[in-house]
C-alpha positions in Angstrom: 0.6 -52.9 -3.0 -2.9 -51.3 -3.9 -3.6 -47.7 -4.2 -4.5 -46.7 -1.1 -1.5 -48.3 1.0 1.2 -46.4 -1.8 -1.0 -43.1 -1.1 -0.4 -43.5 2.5 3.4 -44.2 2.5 3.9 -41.4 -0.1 1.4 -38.6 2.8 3.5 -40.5 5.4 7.4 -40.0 3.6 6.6 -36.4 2.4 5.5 -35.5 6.0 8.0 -37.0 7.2 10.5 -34.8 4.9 8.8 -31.6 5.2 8.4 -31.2 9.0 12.2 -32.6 9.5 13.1 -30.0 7.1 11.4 -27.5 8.9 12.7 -28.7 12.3 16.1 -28.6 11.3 15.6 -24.9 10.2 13.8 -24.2 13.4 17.5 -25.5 14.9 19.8 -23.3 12.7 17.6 -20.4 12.4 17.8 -18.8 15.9 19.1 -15.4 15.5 17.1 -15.1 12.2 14.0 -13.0 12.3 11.0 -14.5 11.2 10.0 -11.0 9.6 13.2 -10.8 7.5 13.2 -10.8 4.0 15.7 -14.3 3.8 12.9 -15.7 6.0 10.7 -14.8 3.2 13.0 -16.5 0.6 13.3 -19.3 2.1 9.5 -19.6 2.5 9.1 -18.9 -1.3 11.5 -21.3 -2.2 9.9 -23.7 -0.3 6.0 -22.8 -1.5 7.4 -23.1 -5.3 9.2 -26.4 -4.8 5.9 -28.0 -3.0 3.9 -26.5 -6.0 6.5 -27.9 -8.6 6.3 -31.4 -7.3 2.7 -31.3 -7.1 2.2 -29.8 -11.0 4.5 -32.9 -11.4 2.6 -35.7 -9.8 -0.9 -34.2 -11.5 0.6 -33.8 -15.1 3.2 -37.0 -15.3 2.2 -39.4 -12.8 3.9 -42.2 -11.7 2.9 -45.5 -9.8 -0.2 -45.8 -8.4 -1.2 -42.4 -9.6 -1.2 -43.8 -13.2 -4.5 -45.7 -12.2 -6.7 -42.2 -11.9 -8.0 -40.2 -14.5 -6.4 -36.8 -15.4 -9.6 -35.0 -14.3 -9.6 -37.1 -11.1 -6.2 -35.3 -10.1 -7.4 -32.2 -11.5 -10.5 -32.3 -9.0 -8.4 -33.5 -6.2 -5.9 -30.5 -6.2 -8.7 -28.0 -6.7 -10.6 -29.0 -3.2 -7.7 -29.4 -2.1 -6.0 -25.9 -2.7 -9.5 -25.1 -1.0 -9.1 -26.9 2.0 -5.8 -25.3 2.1 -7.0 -21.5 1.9 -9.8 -22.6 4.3 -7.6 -24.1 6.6 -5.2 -20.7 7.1 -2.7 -22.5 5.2 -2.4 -25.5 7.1 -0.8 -28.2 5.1 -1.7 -31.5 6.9 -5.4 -31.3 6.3 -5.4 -30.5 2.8 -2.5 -33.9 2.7 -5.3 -35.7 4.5 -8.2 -34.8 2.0 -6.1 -35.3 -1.2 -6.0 -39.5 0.1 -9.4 -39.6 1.2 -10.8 -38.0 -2.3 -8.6 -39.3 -5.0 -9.3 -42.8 -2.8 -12.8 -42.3 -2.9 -12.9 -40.7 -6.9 -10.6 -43.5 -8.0 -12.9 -45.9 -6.9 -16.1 -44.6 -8.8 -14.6 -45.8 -12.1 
């Protein structure tokens, strides 16, 4: 398997993950105010995990990620956390963009 098709199962599996996660909460969280501070842990908890994995991937890379340069995955999570803050926090486009530039940077080399 290339680059790009191990990119797209990883967006695919880790979507996959989050939003059941999140749907399942959804499901047992129904008397549970969204304003209330274990709301807020919960949403903390979940923020620093996402952040962890992705410190992870950038600094020890595994796979197909081994291929790209260090700066490459520096670049990519910068627009990225861009796209992110530009998008009112909306996680699927910035997942999007991280394929389509650290596809297209890769490629330069």
């Amino acid at each position: 398997m290339d680059l790009s098709s191990n990119l797209i199962l990883v967006i695919i599996v880790t979507s996959v993950a989050t939003f059941a996660s999140r749907f399942l909460g959804i499901l047992t969280a129904e008397n549970l105010s969204d304003k209330s501070k274990i709301f807020d842990w919960f949403n903390c908890v979940a923020y620093s995990i996402l952040a962890a994995l992705t410190a992870r991937m950038v600094i020890f890379p595994a796979g197909a990620l081994l291929e790209s340069t260090f700066l490459i995955r520096l670049i990519v999570i910068a627009i990225c956390i861009i796209v992110f803050i530009y998008s009112k926090k909306n996680l699927v486009l910035p997942t999007i963009f991280s394929f389509i530039f650290l596809t297209f940077l890769s490629n330069m080399n």
